[in-house]
Phi, psi and omega in degrees: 000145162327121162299321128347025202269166168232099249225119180260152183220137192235124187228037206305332179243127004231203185303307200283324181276355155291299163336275183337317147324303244260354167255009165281318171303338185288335242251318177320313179315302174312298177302342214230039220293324183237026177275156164261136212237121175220131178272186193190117172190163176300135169344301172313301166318337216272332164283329153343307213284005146335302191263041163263080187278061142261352206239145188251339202204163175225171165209137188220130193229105194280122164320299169301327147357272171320334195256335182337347182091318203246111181317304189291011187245271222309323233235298180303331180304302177280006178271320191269351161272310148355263183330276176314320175291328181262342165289350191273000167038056185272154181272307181242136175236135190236123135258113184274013179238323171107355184277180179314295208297344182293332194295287171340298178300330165306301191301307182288011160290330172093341207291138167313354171239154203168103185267099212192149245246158204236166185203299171251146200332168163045056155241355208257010180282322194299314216234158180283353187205072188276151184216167205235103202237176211284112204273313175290356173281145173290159189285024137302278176304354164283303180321306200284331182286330196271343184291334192260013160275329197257033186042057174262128163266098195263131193234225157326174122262126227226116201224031149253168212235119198264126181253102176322127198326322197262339142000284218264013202242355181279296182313290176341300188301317181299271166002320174266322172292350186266005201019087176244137182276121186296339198286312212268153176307121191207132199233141192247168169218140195235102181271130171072096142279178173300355174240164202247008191260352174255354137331000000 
């Protein structure tokens, strides 16, 4: 492939498995030093991918739209991700998740190469290199085995996260009203996800 490439990565969900992403994109960066990098992920998610310098462009697709009922919310949402999806003229397309519509969103990007990662039967039509994937792997080391299946030369492994200037200028403000010392080392924790095994 070209080093000149245009490379889309599809994530819609959820935050932490986007985090998860983020030492595969570094890794696209390395092969690709002059490719351009556009994510693909749900609305909610789209300010994450801020401190994603690796990344050039987002598409963002809001989801409640879509599940909303009302054609007249619904219809304009898929012409323009259509539109955006068929104007970004991508070379390589990743889906890092694997679901039906990701599978879609693969297949209707059209690029000839389309990488991805697959969990249910009769999905493997979407990609040109569908892999099956590995449930004992962490969603890290899956990301990284399907880049280096799909021939990606994995090197160092590169896990950082750039917290944008308003970010990081948001956090501050929080920090000083609870009056916490910003210097110091600080762990937050979020009790009850939506699966119970991670309870």
């Amino acid at each position: 492939m070209d080093t000149n490439e245009n490379i889309l990565l599809i994530r819609l969900k959820s935050i932490g498995d986007i985090l998860f992403t983020l030492p595969a994109v570094h890794v696209l960066r390395e092969n690709f030093p002059d490719a351009k990098i556009t994510f693909l992920t749900s609305r909610e998610n789209a300010p994450l991918l801020n401190g994603f310098q690796e990344v050039n462009d987002t598409i963002a697709i809001d989801r409640q739209r879509l599940r909303s009922g009302n054609p007249g919310k619904i219809l304009p949402e898929i012409f323009n991700l259509l539109r955006r999806l068929r104007r970004g003229k991508f070379s390589v397309a990743v889906d890092f998740q694997g679901y039906g519509e990701t599978a879609w969103l693969t297949r209707l990007t059209g690029a000839p190469q389309r990488w991805g990662t697959v969990y249910g039967r009769g999905r493997e039509w979407a990609y040109t290199r569908g892999l099956k994937r590995k449930k004992d792997l962490h969603p890290v080391e899956w990301n990284l085995s399907l880049l280096r299946e799909c021939g990606m030369k994995i090197g160092a492994i590169k896990n950082q996260f750039d917290l944008p200037a308003e970010a990081l200028a948001a956090t501050e403000k929080i920090f000083s009203e609870h009056k916490l010392d910003f210097a110091k080392p600080t762990l937050f924790i979020k009790p009850f996800p939506t699966s119970r095994q991670k309870n």
